[in-house]
C-alpha positions in Angstrom: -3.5 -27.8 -3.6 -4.1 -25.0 -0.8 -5.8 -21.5 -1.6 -6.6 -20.9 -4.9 -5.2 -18.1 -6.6 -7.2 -15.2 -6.8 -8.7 -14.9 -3.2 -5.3 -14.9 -2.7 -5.0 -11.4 -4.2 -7.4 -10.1 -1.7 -6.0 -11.9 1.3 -2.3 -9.7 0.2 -4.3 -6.4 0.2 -6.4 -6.7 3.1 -3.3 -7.9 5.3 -0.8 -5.2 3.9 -3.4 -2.0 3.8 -4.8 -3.3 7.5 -0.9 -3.5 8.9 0.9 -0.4 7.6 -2.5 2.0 6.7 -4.7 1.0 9.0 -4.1 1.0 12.9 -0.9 1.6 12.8 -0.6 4.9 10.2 -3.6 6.2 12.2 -1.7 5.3 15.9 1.6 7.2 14.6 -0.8 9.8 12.4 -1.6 11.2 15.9 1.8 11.8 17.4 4.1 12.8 14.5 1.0 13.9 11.6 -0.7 12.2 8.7 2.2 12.6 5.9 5.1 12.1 8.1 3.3 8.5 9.0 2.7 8.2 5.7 6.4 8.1 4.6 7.1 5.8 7.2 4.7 3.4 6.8 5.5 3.3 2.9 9.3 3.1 3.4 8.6 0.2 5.4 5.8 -1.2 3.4 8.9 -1.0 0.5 12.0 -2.1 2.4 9.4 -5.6 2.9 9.4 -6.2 -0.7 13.4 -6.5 -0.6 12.6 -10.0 0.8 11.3 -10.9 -2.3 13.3 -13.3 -4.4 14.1 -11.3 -7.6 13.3 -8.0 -5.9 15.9 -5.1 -6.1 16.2 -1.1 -4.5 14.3 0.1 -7.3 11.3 -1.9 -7.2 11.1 -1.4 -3.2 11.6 2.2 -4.1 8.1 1.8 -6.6 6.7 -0.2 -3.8 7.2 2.5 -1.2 5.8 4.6 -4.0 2.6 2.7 -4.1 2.1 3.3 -0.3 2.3 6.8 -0.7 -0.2 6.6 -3.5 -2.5 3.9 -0.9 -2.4 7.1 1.4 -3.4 9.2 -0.4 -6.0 7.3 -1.3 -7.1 6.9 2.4 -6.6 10.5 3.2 -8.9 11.6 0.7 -11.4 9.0 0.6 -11.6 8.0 4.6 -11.5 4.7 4.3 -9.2 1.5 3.4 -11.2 -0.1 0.9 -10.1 2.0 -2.4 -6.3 1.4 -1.5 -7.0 -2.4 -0.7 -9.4 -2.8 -4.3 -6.5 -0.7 -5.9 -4.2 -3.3 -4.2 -5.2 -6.5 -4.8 -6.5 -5.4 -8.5 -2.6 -4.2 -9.1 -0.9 -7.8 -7.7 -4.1 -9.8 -9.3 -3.1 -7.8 -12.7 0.1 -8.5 -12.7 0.8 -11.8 -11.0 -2.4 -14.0 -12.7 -4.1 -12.0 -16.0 -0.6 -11.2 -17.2 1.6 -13.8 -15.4 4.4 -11.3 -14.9 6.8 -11.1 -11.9 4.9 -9.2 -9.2 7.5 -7.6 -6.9 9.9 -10.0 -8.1 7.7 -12.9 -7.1 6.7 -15.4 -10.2 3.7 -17.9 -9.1 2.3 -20.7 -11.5 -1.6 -20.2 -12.7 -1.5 -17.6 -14.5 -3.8 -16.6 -17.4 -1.5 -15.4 -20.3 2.3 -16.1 -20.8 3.7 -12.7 -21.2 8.0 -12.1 -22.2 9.8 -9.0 -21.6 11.7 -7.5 -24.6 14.7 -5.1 -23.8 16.1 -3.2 -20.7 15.8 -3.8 -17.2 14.9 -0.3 -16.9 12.0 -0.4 -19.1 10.8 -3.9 -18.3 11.5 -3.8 -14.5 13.8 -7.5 -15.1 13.5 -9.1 -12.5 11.3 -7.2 -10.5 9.0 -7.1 -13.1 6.4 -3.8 -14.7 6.8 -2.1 -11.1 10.7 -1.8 -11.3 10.6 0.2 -14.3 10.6 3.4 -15.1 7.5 3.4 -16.6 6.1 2.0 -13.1 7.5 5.6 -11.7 6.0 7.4 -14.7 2.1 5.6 -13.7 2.6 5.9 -10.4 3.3 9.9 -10.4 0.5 10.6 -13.1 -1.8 8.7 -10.6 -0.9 10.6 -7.8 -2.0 13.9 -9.4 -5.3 12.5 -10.9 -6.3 10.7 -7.8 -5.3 14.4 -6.0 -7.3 16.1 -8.1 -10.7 14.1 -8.2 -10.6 13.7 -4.8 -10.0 16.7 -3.1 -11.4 17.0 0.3 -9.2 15.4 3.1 -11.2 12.7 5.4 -8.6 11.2 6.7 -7.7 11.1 10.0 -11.0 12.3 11.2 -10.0 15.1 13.7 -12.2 14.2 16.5 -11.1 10.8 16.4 -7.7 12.4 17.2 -8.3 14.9 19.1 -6.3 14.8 22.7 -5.9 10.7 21.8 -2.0 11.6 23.3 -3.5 13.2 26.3 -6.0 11.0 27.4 -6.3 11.2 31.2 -8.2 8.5 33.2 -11.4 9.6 35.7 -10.9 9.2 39.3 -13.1 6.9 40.6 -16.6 7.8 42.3 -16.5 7.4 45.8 -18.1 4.5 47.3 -20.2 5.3 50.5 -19.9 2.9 53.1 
């Protein structure tokens, strides 16, 4: 039957966080700043979710959302592992406890049988809880509780970026003969 479900949760969040937040958000933190990164690496880590079968703009929108809220989460903290437990506890939430589409992706196993009741842009349709609105609503009230517990910044450490760009390589010692 292949990988069983859960790990699977992990696997998701340690690959996505370690792509887009990890080497390369630090790599393109230190030529163009931490936030600017930041809104690249979460555009992209939502325009991937378009992929997804029953996926639409708004839920890649809420996904691009999510990254933001994964940086923050690493800027403040200095690490990856809060955004990847925050990840994979989000897709495990969705996808097996409630067996709900999980950026438009339904998978068998799941725990309960949950049904939607009324609008797309409540329910998310499709896309399921994170293309609604109320996704936006969790997401934003997140954003300023997470900002205000956690206030110092510890991410990018400054002397791990300090003159990264300017590197310069020693000349050699010279070899007696």
């Amino acid at each position: 039957m292949g990988l069983p479900l859960r790990p699977c949760f992990l696997l998701v969040a340690l690959k996505e966080e370690f792509s887009l937040r990890g080497y390369a958000l630090f790599t393109l933190s230190t030529g163009i700043g931490f936030w600017p990164a930041a809104i690249i690496s979460s555009a992209y880590f939502g325009y991937g979710h378009l992929g997804n079968s029953g996926e639409n703009w708004f839920g890649a929108f809420l996904a691009a959302a999510f990254g933001m809220l994964a940086c923050l989460l690493l800027r403040r903290t200095g690490n990856l592992w809060l955004p990847i437990g925050f990840h994979a506890a989000w897709d495990w939430g969705q996808t097996y406890f409630y067996g709900v589409p999980d950026s438009g992706v339904v998978v068998p196993g799941h725990l309960l049988n949950s049904k939607f009741a009324g609008p797309a842009w409540l329910t998310g349709g499709t896309v399921g809880p994170e293309g609604s609105v109320l996704c936006l609503v969790l997401l934003i009230v997140l954003w300023f509780v997470f900002a205000a517990h956690l206030r110092e910044v510890k991410y990018p450490d400054p002397r791990a970026i300090q003159g990264s760009h300017r590197r310069q390589m020693r000349p050699a010692a010279a070899v007696e003969t």
